[in-house]
C-alpha distance (Angstrom), angle and dihedral (degrees) to the residues before:
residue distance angle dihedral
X1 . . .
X2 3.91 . .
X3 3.38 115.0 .
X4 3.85 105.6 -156.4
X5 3.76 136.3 90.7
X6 3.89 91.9 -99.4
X7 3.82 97.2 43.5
X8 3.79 85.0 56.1
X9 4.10 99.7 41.6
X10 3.97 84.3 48.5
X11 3.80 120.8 92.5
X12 3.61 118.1 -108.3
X13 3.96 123.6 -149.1
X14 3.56 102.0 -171.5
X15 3.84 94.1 118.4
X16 3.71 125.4 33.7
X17 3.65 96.6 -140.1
X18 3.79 90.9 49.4
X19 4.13 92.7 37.2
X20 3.87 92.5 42.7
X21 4.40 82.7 44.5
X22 4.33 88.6 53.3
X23 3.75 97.7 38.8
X24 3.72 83.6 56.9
X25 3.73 96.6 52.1
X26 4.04 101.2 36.5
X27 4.17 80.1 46.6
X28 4.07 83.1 54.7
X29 3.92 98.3 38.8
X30 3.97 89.9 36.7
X31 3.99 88.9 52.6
X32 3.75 93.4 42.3
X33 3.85 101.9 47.8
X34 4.00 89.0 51.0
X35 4.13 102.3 39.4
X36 3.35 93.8 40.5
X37 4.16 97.4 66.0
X38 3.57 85.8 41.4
X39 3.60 101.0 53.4
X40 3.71 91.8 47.8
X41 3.73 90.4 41.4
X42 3.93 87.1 61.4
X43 3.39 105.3 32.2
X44 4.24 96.8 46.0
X45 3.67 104.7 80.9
X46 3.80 135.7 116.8
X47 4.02 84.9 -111.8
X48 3.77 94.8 62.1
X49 3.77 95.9 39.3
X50 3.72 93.5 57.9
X51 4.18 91.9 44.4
X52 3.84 89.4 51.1
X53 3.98 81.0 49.8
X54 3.60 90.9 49.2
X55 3.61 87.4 49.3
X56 3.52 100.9 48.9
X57 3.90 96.7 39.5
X58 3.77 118.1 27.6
X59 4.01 94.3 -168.6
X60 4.28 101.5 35.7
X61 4.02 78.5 -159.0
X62 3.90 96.6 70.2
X63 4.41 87.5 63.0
X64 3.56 107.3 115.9
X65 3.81 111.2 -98.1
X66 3.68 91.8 -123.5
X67 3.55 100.0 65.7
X68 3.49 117.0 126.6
X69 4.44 121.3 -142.2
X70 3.76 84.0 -113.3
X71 4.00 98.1 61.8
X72 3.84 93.8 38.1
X73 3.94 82.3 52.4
X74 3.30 87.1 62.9
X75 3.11 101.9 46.1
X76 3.91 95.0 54.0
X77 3.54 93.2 51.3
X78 3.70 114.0 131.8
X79 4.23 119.2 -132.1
X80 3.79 88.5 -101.3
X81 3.47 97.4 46.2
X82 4.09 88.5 57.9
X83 3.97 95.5 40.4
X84 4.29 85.2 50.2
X85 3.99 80.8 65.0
X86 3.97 94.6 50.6
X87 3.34 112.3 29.9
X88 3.84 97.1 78.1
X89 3.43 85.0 54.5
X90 3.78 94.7 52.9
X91 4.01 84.8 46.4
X92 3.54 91.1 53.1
X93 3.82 83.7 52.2
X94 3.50 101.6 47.3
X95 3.67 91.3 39.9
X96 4.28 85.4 65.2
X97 3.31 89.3 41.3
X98 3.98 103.9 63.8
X99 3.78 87.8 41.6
X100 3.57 89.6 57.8
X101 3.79 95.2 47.0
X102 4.10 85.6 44.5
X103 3.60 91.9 54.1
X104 3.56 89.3 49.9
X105 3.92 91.3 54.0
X106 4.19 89.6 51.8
X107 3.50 92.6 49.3
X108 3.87 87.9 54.2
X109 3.29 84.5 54.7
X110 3.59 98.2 46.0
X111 3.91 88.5 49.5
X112 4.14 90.7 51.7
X113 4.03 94.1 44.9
X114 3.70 85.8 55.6
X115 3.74 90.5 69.6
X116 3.48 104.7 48.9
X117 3.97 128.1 88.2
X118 4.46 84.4 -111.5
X119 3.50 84.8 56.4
X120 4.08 93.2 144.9
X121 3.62 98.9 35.4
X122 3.62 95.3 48.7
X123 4.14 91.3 43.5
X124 3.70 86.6 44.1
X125 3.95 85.9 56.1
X126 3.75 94.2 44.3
X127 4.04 90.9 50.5
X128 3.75 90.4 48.4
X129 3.61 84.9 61.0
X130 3.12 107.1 42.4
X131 3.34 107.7 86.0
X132 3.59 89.4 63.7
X133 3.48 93.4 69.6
X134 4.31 82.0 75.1
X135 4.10 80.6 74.0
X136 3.79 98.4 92.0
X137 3.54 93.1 51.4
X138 3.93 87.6 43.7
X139 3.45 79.7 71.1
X140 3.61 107.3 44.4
X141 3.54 84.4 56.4
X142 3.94 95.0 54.0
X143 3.18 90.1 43.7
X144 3.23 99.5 56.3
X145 3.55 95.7 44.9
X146 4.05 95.1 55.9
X147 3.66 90.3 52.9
X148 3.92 100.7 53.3
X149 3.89 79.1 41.9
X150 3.45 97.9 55.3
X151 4.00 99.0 31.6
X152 3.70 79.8 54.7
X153 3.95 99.4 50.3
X154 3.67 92.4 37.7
X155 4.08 90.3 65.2
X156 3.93 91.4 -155.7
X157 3.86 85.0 144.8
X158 3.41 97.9 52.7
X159 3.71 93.2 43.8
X160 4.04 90.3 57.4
X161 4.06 85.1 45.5
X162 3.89 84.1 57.7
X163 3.78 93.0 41.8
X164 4.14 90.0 47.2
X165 3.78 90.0 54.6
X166 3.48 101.4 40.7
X167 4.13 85.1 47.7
X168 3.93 87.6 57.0
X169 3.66 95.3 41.2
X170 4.02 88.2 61.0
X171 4.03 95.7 41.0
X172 3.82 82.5 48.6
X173 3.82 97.2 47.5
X174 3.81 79.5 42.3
X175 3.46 92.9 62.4
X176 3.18 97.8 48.9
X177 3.44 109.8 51.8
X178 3.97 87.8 49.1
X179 4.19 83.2 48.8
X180 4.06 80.0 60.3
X181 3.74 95.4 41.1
X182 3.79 91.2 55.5
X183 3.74 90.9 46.0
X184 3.35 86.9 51.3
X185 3.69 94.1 48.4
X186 3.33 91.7 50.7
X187 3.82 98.4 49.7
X188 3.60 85.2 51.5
X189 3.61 89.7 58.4
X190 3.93 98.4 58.6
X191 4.04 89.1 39.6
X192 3.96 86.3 54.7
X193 4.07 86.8 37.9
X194 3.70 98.3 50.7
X195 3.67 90.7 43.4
X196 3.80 97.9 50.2
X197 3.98 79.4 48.5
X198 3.75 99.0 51.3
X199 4.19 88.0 41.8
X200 4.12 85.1 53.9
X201 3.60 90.5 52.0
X202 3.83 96.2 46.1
X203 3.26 91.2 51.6
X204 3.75 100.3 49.7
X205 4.46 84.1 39.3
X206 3.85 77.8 57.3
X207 3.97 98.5 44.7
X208 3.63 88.0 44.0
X209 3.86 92.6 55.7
X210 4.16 94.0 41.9
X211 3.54 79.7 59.3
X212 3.83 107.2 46.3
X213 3.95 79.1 47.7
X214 3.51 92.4 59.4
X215 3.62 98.0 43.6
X216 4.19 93.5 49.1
X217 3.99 79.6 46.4
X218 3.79 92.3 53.5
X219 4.09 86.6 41.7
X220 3.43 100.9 46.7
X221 3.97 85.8 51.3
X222 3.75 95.6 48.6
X223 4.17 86.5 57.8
X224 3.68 91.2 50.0
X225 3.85 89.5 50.3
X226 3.86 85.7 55.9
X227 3.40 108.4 52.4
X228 3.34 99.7 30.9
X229 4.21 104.3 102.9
């Protein structure tokens, strides 16, 4: 059996339960550590974040006003984006799992040497290898640990953070300028109002007057009619 770090982290074949067991799980871990950068790679830009808003809110005006960038990041997060935070996890998982079900093949083994007449040698060969069976969770662990590593150097969570608050920043700016619009509108309205108001009463100031002109006209015209011989 080799001894060193890479003779352990290598897959061994030497049984086809145990090879057919590995190739599963370095197929899984293999798959996971390259699909999952990918994935997130595609799916983590400002153009997806703002159609999985569109998708979750049709009008980005109806959000409640408290919401903070950190909820609305949430929210926005694409499928990948959430998987990138559980998978290790599940590798982790997975990693424990096939060295539990390896362990439980050895000690099969174990339990069958025991009965034959090469009882110690064939024991002796099953401990030697038993240790190895610690390789699928070996890689669970690395696994794991290159993911949070990368998911943590890659910043995509941060970067939607920045793209949440920016996104509220706008809708608030929004907000207000159409808050001054409509105050504006509205001011507009009582200018216009009080105008067509003071025009009205102008013009009916001005009626009035044409009319007390006329009658003082027709007045002044009756006296003259009277004393005149």
């Amino acid at each position: 059996m080799d001894r060193s770090i890479l003779g352990f982290l290598l897959p061994q074949w030497q049984a086809a339960g145990e090879g057919g067991l590995q190739l599963v799980f370095a197929l899984l871990f293999v798959l996971a550590l390259i699909l999952m950068p990918w994935l997130v790679r595609r799916a983590a830009t400002p153009a997806q974040w703002q159609q999985r808003w569109a998708g979750v809110s049709e009008d980005p005006q109806s959000l409640p006003s408290s919401i903070t960038p950190e909820q609305l990041s949430q929210i926005v997060a694409t499928g990948p984006e959430r998987w990138a935070r559980v998978v290790p996890g599940l590798l982790l998982m997975a990693g424990l799992l096939g060295t539990f079900i390896g362990l439980g093949l050895a000690l099969g083994e174990a339990s069958g040497a025991l009965d034959g007449a090469q009882a110690p040698t064939a024991l002796a060969a099953v401990l030697d290898t038993l240790g190895a069976k610690f390789r699928i969770a070996a890689w669970g662990i690395l696994s794991y640990l290159i993911l949070r590593l990368w998911w943590a150097a890659s910043a995509h969570e941060q970067a939607r953070l920045a793209w949440s608050a920016a996104a509220l920043g706008a809708l608030a700016a929004q907000a207000a300028q159409r808050q001054v619009q409509h105050e504006q509108a509205q001011q507009q309205r009582l200018i216009d109002a009080i105008s067509h108001n003071g025009q009205a009463l102008l013009a009916a100031q001005q009626a009035e007057a044409q009319r007390a002109h006329v009658r003082h006209a027709e007045l002044v015209d009756a006296l003259q009619r009277q004393v005149a011989p």
